[in-house]
C-alpha positions in Angstrom: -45.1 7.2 -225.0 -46.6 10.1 -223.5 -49.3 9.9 -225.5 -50.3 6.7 -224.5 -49.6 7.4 -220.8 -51.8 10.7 -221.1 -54.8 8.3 -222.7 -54.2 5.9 -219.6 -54.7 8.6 -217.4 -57.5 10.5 -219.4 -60.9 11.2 -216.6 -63.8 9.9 -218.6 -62.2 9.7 -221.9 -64.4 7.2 -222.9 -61.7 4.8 -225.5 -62.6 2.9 -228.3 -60.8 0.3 -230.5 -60.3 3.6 -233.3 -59.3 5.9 -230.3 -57.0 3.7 -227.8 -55.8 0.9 -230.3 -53.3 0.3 -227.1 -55.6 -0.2 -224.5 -55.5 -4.5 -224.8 -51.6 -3.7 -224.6 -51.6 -1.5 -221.5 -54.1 -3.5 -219.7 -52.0 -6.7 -220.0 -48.8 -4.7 -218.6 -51.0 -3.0 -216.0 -52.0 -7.0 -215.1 -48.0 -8.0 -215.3 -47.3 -5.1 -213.0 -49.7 -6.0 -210.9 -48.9 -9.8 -210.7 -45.3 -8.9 -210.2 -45.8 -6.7 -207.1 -48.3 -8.8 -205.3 -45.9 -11.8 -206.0 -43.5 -9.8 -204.5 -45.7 -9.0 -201.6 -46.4 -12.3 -200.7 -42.9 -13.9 -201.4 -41.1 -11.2 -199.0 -44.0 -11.4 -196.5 -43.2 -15.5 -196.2 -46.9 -15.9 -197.1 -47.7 -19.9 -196.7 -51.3 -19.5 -197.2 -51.9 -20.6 -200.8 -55.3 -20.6 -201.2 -56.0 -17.3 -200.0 -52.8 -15.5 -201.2 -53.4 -16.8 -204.7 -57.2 -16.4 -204.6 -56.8 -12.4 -203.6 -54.2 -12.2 -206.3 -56.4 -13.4 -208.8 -59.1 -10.8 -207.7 -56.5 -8.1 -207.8 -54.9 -9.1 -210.9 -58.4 -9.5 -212.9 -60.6 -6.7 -210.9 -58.5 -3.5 -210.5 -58.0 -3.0 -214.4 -61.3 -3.8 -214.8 -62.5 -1.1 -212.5 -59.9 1.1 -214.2 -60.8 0.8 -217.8 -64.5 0.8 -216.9 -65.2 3.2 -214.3 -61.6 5.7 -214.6 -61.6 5.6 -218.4 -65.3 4.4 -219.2 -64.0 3.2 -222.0 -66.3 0.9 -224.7 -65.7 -2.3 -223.9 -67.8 -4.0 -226.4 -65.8 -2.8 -229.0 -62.3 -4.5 -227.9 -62.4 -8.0 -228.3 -61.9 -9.8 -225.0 -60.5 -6.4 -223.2 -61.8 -8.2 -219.7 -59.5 -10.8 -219.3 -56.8 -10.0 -221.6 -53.2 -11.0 -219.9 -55.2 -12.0 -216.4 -53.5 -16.2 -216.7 -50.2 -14.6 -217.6 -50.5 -11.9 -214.6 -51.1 -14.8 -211.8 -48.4 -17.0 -213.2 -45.8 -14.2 -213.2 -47.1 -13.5 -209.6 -47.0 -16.9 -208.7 -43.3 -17.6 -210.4 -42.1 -15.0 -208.4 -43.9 -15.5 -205.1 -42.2 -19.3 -205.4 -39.0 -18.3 -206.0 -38.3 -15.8 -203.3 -40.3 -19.0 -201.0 -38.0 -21.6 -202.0 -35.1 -19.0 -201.6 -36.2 -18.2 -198.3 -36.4 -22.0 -197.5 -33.2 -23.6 -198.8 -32.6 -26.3 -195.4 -36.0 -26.9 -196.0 -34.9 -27.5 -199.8 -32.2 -29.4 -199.2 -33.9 -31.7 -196.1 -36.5 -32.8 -198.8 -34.0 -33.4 -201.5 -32.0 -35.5 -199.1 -35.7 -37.4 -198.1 -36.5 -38.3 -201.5 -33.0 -39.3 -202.6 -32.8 -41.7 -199.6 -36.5 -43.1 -200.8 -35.4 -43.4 -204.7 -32.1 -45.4 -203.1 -34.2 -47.7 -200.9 -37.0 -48.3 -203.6 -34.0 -49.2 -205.9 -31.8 -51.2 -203.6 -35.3 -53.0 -202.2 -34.6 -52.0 -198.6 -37.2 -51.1 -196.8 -37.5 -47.5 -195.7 -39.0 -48.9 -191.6 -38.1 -46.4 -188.9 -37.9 -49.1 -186.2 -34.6 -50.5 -187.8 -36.0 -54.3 -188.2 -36.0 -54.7 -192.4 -39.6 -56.6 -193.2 -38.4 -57.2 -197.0 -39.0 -60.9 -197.4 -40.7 -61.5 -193.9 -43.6 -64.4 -194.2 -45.9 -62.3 -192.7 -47.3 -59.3 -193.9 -47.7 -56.0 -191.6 -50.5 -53.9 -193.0 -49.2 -50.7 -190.3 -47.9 -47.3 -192.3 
């Protein structure tokens, strides 16, 4: 183990496939790691921007091993086999796992509000009622009303 950590953390080392068999390994739990944190980050912030939190974590979770195995370790790239993205889609959905479960944990009335809004809808699509706000039930009228 300190072996490996001491190649992870060698200036310049420059790694091969003979050299740091590992390095595919380490990279995808550097990427977990990673993921997990960010996920973190964003769940306990109450992050509601998707787009952008997921986008940066992408970046983050593809980019800064990248940069570390390139420019840290300068390691020989062409002689793993697919060393650049290795673990990145398992990385973002570990980070996005856990940045929806501490959200929905956060959010439980909002949970159980929806729950109670789509049971209500199942019951009324089932029973043929109709769902209208204004109280007056249109199932069966003559005349059709094209409003939403």
């Amino acid at each position: 183990m300190s072996d490996i950590i001491k190649k992870c953390t060698d200036y310049r080392s420059k790694p091969n496939v003979k050299t740091f068999p590992e390095l595919p390994t380490v990279t995808t739990w550097l990427r977990f790691i990673i993921g997990g944190v960010y996920g973190l980050s964003l769940g306990l912030r109450n992050e509601t921007k998707g787009l952008i939190g997921t986008l940066f974590g992408l970046n983050v979770i593809t980019f800064l091993p990248m940069f570390w195995f390139n420019v840290w370790l300068d390691a020989n790239v062409e002689s793993y086999k697919k060393l650049n993205f290795v673990g990145v889609i398992n990385a973002f959905a570990f980070m996005m796992l856990i940045w929806i479960t501490l959200f929905t944990l956060e959010h439980g009335d909002d949970e159980v509000s929806l729950t109670k809004v789509i049971t209500e809808a199942m019951k009324s699509t089932v029973t043929g009622e109709s769902g209208d706000l204004s109280g007056a039930n249109t199932a069966g009228s003559a005349g059709g009303n094209d409003e939403f």
